[in-house]
Backbone as CSV, one residue per row, in Angstrom:
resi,resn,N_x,N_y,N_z,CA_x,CA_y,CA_z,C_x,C_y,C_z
1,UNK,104.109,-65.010,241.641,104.903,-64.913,240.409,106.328,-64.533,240.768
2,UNK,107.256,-65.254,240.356,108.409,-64.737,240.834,109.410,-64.494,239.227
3,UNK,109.821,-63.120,239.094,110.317,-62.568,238.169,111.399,-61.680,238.304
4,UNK,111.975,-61.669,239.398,113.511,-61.351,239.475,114.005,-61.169,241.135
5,UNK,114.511,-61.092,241.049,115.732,-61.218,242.840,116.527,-60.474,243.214
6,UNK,116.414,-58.893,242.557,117.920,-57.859,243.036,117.262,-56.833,243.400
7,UNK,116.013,-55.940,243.338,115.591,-55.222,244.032,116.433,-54.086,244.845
8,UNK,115.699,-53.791,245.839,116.667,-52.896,246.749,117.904,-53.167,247.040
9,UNK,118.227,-54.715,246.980,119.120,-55.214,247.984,120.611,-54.566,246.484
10,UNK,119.847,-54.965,245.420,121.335,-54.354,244.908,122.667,-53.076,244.562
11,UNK,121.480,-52.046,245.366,122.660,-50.889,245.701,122.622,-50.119,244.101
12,UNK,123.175,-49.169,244.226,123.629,-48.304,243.242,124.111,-48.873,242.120
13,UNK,123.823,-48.435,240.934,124.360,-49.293,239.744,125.555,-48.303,239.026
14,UNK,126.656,-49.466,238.518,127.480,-48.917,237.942,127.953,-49.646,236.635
15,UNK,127.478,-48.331,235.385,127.943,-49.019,234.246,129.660,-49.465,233.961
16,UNK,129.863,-51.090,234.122,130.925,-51.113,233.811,131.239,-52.043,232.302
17,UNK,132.340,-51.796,231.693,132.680,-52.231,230.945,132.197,-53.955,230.554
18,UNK,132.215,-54.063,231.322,131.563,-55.906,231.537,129.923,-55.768,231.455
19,UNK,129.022,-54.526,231.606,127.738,-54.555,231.611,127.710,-54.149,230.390
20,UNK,128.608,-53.464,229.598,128.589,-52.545,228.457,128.686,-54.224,227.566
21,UNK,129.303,-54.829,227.536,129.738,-56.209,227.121,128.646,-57.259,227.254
22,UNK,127.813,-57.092,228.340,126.261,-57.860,228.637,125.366,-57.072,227.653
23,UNK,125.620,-55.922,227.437,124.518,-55.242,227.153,124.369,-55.390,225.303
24,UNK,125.502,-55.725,224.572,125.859,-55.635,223.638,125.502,-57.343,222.854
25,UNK,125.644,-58.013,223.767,125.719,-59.827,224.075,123.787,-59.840,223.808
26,UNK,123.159,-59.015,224.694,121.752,-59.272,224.860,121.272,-59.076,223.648
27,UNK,121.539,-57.573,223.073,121.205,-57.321,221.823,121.215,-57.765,220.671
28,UNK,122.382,-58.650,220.424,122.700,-59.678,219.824,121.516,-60.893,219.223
29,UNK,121.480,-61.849,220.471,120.472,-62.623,220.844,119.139,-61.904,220.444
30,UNK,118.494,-60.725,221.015,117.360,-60.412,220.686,117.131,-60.358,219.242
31,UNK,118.303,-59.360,218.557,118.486,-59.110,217.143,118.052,-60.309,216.186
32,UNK,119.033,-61.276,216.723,119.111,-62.253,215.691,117.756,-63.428,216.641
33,UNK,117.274,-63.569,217.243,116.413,-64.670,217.927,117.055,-66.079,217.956
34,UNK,117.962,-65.700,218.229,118.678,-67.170,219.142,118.617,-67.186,220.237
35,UNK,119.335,-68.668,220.717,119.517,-68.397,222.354,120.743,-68.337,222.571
36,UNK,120.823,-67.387,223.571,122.527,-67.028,224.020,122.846,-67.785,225.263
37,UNK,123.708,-67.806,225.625,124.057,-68.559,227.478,124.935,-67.448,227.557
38,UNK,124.504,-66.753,229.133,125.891,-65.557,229.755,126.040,-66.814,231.067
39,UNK,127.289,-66.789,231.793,127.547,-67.398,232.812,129.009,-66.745,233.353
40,UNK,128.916,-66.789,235.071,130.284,-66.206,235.039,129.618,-66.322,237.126
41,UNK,131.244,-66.163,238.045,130.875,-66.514,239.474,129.399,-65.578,240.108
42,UNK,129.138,-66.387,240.948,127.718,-65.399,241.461,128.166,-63.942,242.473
43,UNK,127.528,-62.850,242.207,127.957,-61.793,242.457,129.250,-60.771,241.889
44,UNK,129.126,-61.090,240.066,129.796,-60.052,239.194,128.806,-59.412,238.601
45,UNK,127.588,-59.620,238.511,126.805,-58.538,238.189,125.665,-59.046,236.791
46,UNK,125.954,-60.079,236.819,125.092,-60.911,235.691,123.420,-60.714,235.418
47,UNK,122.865,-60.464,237.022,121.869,-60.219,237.249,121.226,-58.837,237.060
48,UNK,122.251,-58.054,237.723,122.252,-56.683,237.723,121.992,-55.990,236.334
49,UNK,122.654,-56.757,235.648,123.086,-55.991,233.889,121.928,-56.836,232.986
50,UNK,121.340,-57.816,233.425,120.320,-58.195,232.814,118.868,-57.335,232.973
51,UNK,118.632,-57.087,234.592,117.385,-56.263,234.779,117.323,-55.067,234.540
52,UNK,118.633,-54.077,234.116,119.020,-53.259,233.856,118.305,-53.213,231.928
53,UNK,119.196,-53.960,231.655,118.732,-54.214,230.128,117.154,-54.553,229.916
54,UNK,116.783,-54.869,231.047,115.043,-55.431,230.860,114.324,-53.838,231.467
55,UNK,115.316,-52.893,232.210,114.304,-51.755,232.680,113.375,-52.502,233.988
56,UNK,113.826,-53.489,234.460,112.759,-54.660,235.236,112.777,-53.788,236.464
57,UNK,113.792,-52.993,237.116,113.397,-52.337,238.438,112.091,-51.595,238.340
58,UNK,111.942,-50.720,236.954,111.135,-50.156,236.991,109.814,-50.574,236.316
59,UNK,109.957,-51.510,236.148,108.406,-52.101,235.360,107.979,-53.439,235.980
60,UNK,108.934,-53.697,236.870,108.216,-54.996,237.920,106.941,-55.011,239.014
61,UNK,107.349,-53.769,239.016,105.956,-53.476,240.496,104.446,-53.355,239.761
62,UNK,104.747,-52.879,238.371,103.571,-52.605,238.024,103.133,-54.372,237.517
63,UNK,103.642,-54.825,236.572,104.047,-55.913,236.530,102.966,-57.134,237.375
64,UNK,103.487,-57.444,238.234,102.700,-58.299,239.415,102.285,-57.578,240.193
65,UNK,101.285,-56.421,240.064,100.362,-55.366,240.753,99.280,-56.076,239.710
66,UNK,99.761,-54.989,238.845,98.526,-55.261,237.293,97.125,-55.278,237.941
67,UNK,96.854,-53.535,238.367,95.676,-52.919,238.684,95.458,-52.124,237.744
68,UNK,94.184,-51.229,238.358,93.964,-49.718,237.705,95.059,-49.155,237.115
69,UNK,95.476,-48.507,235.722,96.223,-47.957,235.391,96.454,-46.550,236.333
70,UNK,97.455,-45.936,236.019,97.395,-44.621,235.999,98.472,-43.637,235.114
71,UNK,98.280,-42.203,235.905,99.013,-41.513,234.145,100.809,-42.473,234.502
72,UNK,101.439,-41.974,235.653,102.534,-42.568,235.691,103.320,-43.481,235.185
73,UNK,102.272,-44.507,234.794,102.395,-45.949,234.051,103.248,-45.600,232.677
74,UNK,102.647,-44.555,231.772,103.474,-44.080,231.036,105.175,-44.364,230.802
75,UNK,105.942,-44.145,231.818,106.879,-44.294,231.863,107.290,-45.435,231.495
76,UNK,106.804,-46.772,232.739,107.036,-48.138,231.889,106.898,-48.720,231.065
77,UNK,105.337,-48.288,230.138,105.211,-48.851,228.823,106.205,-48.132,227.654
78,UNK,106.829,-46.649,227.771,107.909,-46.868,227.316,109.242,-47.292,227.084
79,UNK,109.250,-47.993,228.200,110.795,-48.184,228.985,110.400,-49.950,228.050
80,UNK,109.750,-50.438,228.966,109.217,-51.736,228.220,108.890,-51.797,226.639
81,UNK,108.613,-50.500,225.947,108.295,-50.564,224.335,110.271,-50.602,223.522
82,UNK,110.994,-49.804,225.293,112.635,-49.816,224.287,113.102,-51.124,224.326
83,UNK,113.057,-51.811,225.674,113.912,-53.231,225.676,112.973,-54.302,225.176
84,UNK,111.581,-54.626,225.222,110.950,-55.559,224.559,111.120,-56.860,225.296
85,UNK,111.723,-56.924,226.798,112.139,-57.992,227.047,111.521,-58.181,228.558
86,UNK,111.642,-59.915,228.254,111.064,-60.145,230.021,111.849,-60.384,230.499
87,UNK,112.293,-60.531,232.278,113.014,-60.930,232.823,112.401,-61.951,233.778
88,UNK,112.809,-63.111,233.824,112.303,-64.085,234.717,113.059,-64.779,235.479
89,UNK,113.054,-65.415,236.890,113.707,-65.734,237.397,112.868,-67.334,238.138
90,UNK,113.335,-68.209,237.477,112.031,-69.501,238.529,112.089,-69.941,240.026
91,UNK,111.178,-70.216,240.406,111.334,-70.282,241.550,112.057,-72.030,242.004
92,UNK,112.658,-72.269,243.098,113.138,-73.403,243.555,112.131,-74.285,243.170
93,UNK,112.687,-75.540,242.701,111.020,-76.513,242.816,110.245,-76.176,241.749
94,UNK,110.157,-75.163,241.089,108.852,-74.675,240.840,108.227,-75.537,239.623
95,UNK,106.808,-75.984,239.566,106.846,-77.212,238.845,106.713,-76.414,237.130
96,UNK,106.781,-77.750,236.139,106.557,-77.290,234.980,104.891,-76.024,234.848
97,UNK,104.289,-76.773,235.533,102.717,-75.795,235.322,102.826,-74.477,235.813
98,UNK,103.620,-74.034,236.557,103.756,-72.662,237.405,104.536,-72.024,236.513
99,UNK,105.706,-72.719,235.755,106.840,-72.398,234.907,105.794,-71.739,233.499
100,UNK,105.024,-72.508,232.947,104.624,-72.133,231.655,103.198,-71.277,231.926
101,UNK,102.778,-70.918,232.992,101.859,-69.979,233.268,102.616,-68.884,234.257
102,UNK,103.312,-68.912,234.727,104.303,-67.417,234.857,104.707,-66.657,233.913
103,UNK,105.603,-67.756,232.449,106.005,-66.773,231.476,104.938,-66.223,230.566
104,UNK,103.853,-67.136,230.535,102.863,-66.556,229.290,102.072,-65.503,230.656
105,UNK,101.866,-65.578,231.583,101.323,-64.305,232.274,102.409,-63.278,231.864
106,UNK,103.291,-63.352,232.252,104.329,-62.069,232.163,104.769,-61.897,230.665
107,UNK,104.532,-62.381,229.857,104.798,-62.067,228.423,103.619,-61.327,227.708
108,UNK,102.285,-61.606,228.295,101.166,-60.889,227.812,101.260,-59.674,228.243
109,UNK,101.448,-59.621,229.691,101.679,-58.340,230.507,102.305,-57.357,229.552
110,UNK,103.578,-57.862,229.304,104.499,-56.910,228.619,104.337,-56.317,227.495
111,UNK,103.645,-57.345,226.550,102.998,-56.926,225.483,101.866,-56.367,225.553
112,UNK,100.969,-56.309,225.943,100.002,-55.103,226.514,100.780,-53.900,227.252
113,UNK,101.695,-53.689,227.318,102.123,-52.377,227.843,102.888,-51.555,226.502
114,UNK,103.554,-52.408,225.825,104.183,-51.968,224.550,103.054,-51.890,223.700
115,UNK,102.032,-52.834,223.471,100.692,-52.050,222.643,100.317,-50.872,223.390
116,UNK,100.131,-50.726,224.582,99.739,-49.186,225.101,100.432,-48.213,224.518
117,UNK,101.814,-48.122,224.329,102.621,-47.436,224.392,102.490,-47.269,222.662
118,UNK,102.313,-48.017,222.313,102.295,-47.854,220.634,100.664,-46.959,220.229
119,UNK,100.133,-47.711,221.055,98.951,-47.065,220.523,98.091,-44.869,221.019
120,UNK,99.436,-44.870,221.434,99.383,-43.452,222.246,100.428,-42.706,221.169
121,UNK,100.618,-43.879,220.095,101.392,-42.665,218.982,102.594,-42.374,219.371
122,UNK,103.559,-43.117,220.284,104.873,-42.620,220.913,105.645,-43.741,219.647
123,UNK,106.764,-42.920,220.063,107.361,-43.804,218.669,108.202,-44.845,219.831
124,UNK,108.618,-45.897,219.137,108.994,-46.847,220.431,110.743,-47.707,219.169
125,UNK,111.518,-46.909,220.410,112.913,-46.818,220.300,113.489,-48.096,220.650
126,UNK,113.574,-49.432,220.155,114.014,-50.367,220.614,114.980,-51.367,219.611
127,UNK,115.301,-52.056,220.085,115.640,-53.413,219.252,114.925,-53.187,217.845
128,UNK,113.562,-53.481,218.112,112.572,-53.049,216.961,111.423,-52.372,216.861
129,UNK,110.973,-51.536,215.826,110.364,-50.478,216.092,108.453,-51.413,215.869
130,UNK,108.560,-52.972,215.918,106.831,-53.428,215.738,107.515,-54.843,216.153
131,UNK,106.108,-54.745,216.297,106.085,-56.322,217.233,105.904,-55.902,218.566
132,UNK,105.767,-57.369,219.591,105.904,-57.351,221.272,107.324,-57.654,221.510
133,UNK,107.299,-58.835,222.357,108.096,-59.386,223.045,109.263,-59.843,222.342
134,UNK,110.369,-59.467,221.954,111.601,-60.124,221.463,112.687,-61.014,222.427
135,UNK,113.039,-60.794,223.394,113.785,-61.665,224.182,113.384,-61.476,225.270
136,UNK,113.165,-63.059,225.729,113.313,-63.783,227.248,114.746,-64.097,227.908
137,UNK,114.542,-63.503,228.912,115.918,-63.605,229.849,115.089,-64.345,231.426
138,UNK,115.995,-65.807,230.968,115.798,-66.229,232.274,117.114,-66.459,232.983
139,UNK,116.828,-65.931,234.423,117.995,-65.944,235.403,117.883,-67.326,236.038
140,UNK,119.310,-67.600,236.592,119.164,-68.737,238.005,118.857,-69.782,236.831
141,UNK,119.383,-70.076,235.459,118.886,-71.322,234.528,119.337,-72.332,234.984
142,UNK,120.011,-72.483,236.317,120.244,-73.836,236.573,119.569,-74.473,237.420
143,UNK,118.657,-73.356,237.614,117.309,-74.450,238.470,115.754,-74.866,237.590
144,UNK,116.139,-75.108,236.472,115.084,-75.513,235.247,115.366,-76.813,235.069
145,UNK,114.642,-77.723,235.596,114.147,-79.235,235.449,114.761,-79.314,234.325
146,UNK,115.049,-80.689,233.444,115.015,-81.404,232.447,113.969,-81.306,231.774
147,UNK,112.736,-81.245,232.255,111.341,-81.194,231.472,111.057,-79.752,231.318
148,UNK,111.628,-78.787,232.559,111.472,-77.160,231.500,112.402,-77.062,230.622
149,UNK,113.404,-77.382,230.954,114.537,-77.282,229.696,113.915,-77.421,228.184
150,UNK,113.143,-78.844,228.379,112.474,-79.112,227.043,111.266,-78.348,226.657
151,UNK,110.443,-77.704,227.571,109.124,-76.740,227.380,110.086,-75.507,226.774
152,UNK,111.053,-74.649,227.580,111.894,-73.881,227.026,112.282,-73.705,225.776
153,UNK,112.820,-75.264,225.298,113.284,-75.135,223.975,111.906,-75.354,223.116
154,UNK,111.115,-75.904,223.407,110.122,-76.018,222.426,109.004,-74.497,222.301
155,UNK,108.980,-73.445,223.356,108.715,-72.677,223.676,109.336,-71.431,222.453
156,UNK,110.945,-71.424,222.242,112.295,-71.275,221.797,111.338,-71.017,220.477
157,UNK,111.380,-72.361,220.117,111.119,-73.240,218.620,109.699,-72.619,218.318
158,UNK,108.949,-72.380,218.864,107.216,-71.811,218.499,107.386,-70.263,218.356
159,UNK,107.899,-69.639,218.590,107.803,-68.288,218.852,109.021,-67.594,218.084
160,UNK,108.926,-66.449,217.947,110.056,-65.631,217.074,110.706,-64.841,218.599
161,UNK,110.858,-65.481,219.349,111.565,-64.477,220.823,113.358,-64.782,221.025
162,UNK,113.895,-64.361,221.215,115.491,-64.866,221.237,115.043,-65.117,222.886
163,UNK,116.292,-66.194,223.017,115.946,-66.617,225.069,117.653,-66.460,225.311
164,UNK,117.541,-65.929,226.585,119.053,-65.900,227.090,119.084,-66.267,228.248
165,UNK,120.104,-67.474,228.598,119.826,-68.092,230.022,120.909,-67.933,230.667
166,UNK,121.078,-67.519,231.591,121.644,-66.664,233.155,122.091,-68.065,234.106
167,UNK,123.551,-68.120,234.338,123.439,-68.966,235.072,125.084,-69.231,235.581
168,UNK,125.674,-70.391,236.554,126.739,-70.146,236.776,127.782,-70.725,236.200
169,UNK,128.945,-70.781,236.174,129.405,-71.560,235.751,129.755,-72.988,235.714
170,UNK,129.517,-73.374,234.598,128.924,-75.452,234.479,128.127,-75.679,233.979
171,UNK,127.357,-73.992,233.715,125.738,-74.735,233.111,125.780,-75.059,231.977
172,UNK,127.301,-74.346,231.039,126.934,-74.778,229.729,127.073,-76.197,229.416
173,UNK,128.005,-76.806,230.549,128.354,-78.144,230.418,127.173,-79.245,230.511
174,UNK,126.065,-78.850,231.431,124.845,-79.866,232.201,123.942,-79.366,230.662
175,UNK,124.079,-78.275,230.035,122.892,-77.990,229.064,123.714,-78.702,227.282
176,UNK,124.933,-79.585,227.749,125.799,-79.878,226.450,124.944,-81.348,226.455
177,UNK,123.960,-81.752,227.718,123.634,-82.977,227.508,121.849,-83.061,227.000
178,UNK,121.628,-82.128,226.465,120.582,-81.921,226.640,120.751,-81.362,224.669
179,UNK,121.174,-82.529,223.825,121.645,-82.223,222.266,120.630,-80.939,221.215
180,UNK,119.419,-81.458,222.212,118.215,-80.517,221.029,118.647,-79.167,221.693
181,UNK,118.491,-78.644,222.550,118.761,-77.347,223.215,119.756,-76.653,222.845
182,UNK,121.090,-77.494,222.863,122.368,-76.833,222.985,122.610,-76.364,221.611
183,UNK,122.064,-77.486,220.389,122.448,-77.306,219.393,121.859,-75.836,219.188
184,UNK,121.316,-75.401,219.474,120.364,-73.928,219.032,121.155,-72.431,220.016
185,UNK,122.101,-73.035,220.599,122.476,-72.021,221.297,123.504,-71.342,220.175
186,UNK,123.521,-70.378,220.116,124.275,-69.233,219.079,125.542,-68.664,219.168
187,UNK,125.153,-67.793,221.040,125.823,-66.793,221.151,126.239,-67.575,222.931
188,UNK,127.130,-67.049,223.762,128.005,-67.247,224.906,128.724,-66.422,225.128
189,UNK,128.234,-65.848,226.437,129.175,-64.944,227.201,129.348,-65.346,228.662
190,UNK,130.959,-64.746,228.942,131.516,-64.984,230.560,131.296,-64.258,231.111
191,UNK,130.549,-63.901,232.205,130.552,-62.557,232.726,131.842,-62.576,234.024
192,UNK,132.747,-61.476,233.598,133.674,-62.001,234.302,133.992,-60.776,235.799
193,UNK,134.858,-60.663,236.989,134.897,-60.521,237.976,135.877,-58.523,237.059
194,UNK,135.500,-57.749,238.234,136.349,-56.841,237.764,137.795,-56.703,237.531
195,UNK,138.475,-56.010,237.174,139.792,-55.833,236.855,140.854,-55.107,237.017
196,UNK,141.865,-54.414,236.865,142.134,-53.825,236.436,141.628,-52.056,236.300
197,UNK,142.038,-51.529,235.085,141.113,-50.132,235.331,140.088,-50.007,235.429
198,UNK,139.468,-51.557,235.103,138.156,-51.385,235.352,137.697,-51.431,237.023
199,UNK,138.515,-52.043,237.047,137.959,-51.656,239.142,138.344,-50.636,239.819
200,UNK,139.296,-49.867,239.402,139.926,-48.357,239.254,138.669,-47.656,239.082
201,UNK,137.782,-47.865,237.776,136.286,-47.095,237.741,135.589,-47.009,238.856
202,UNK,135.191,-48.206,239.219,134.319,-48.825,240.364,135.041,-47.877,241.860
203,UNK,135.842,-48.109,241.982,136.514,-48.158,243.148,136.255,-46.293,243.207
204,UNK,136.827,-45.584,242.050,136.162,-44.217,242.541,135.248,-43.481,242.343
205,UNK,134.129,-44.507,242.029,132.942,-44.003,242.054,132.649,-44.412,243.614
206,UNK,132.748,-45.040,244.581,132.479,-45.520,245.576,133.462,-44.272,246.800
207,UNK,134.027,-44.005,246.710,134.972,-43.125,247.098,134.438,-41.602,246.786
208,UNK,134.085,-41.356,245.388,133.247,-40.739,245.028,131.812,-40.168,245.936
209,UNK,131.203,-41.265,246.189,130.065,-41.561,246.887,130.261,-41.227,248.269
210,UNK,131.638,-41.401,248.667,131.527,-41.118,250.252,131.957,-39.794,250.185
211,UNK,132.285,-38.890,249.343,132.849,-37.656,249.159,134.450,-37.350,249.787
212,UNK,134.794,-38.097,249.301,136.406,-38.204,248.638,136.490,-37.996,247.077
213,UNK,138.186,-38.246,247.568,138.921,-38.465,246.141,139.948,-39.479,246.125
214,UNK,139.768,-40.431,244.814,140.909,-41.744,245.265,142.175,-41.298,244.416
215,UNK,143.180,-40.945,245.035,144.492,-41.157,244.532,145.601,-42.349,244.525
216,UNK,145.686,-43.089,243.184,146.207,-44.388,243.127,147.363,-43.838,243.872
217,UNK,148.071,-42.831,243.640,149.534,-41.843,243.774,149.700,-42.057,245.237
218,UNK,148.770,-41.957,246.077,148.567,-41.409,247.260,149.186,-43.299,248.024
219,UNK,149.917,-42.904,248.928,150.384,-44.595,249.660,148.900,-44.973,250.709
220,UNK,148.510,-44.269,251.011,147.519,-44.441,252.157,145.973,-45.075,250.746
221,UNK,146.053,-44.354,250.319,144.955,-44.869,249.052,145.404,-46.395,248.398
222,UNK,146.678,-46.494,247.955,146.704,-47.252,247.404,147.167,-48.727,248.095
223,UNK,147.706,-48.516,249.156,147.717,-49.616,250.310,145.742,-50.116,250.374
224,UNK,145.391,-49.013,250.801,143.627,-49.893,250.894,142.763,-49.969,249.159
225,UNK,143.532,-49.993,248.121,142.924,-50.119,246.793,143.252,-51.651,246.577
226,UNK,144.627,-51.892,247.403,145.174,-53.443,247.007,144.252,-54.109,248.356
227,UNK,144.395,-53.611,249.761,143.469,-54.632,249.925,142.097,-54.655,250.150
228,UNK,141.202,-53.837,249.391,139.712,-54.125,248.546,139.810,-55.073,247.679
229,UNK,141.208,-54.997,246.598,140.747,-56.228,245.676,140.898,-57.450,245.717
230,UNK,142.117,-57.314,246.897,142.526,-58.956,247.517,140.887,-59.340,248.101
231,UNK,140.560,-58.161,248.898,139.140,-59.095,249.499,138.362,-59.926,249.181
232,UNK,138.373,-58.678,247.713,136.806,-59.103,247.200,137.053,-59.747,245.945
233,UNK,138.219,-60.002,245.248,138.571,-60.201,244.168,137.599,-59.584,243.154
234,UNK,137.269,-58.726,243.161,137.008,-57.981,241.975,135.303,-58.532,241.603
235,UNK,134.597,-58.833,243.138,133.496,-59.256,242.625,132.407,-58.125,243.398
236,UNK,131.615,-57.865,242.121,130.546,-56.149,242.559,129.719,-56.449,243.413
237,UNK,129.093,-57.740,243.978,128.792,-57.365,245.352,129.170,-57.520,246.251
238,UNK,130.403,-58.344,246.853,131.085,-58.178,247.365,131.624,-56.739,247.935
239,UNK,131.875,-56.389,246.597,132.511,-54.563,246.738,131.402,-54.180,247.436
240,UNK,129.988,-54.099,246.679,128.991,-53.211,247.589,128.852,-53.337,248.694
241,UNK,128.812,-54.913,249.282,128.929,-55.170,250.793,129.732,-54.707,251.604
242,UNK,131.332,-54.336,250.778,132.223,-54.094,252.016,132.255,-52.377,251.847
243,UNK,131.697,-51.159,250.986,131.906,-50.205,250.957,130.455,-49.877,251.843
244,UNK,129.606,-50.566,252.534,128.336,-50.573,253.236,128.934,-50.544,254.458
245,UNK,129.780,-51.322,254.767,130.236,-51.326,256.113,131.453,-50.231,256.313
246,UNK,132.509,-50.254,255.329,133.795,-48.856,255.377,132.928,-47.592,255.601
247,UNK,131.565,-47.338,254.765,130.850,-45.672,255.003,130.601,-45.986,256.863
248,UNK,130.022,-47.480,257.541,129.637,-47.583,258.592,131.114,-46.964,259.412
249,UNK,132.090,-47.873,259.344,132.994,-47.376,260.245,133.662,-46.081,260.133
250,UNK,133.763,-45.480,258.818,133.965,-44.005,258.890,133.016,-43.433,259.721
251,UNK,131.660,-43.549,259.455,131.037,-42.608,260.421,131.062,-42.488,261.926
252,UNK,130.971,-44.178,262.041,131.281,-44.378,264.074,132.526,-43.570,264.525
253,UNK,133.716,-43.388,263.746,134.747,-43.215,263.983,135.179,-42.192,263.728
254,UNK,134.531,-41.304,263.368,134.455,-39.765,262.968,135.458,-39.894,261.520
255,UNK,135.990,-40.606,260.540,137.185,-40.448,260.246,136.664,-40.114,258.791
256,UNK,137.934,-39.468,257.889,137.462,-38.586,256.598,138.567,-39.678,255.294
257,UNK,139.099,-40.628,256.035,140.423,-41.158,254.882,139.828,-42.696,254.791
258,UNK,139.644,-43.076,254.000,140.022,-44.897,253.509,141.081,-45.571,254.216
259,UNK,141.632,-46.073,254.887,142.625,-46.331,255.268,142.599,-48.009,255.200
260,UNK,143.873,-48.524,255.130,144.011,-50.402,255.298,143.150,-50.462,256.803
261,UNK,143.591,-50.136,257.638,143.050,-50.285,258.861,141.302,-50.139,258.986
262,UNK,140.975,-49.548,257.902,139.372,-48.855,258.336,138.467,-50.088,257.157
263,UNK,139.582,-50.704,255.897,139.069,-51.748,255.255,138.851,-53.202,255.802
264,UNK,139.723,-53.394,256.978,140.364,-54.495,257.796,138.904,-54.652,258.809
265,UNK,138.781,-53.334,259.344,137.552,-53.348,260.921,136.359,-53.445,259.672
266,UNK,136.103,-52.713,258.408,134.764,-53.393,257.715,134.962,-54.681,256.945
267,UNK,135.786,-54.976,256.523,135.851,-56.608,256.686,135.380,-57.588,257.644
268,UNK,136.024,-57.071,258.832,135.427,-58.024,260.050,134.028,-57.922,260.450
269,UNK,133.053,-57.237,259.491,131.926,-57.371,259.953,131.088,-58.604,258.783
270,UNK,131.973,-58.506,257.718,131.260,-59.437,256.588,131.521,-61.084,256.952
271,UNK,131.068,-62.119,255.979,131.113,-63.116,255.999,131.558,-62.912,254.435
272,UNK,132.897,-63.067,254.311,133.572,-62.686,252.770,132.954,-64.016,251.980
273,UNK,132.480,-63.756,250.692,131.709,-65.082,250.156,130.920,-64.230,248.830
274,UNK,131.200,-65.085,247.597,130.703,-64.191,246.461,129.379,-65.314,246.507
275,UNK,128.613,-64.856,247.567,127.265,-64.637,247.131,126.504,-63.449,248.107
């Protein structure tokens, strides 16, 4: 079963203004049961702010385990009773039959955990306070056949679930040919690269993290603030990749400052590339 792709590998999460903006976009869609399209370059965080909104780090393992309960479980059937949502991600190839028995496995799943959770008398804080499943979030929508596209929308069309499809930019263009689908799309969001003060946030929480302090004021700070963003142009994993390698060379190097020079030697260990 394959149902999402960021796991460990995605590092520390940081609410930014652009997730606050995903997060608001999702709700939307669920609220009203349309389908939304988010799209924006790979590695701004599209993924991140979706599994986030699904609670999926923490309710995936149990998820495609789906053994013996235990008390712990608790946690996810509430986490899963607040967002109400699946997160899915298809696999390459993956044919229509794998496609429509992945989501109805993982949609029952979910809804058996939110009936648990209801039926233990917890009050369940979400989108909506009855019912299961309200929105499907599928990631990577640009690897959905022509013929899931159409199971999707007819899927869409049977069910009271809002669907939000994850994908890069172009997809809205390849899904403009596809008239029954598109016409039903509602809502559209860009997920766009950081910015501004908003990478000012980012940037000292990461600085933060290494136990510093970033002073824009400071010339030595702000010489290596300009070139982090030239690097990475303002894309969050990118950033995470290259502040993985700057903690590396501070430590080899005994050194306590950010410096251009110390961004330059962890650069040269990456393959700069927003994926």
């Amino acid at each position: 079963m394959s149902t999402g792709s960021a796991g460990p590998r995605s590092g520390s999460f940081i609410a930014t203004q652009e997730h606050r903006r995903f997060t608001e976009f999702a709700r939307t869609v669920q609220r009203h049961r349309y389908i939304g399209l988010c799209y924006g370059p790979a590695g701004v965080g599209k993924t991140l702010s979706a599994r986030r909104y699904a609670h999926w780090d923490l309710a995936e393992p149990l998820l495609l385990a789906w053994g013996p309960r235990e008390p712990s479980d608790a946690k996810v059937y509430a986490a899963l009773a607040r967002s109400r949502t699946v997160f899915y991600t298809p696999a390459v190839g993956a044919s229509l039959r794998e496609l429509r028995s992945e989501l109805e496995r993982l949609t029952t799943r979910v809804n058996a955990c939110i009936d648990e959770h209801v039926q233990r008398g917890q009050p369940a804080q979400g989108i909506s306070s009855s019912g299961g499943v309200g929105l499907l979030i599928i990631d990577e929508a640009e690897r959905l056949s022509a013929t899931a596209l159409e199971y999707i929308r007819d899927r869409f069309d049977r069910t009271d679930i809002g669907l939000l499809l994850i994908g890069m930019p172009g997809m809205e263009k390849r899904l403009a040919r596809y008239p029954q689908l598109y016409s039903r799309i509602g809502f559209a969001h860009v997920y766009r690269p950081l910015q501004g003060e908003e990478l000012s946030f980012v940037l000292t929480r990461h600085w933060l993290r290494l136990g510093m302090t970033l002073d824009d004021a400071d010339f030595t700070d702000a010489q290596a603030i300009a070139a982090i963003a030239r690097l990475t142009g303002g894309n969050f994993r990118l950033l995470q990749r290259l502040f993985l390698q700057i903690e590396r060379v501070l430590r080899l190097n005994d050194l306590s400052v950010i410096t251009n020079d110390v961004v330059e030697a962890a650069r040269s260990t990456l393959v700069i590339g927003a994926t």
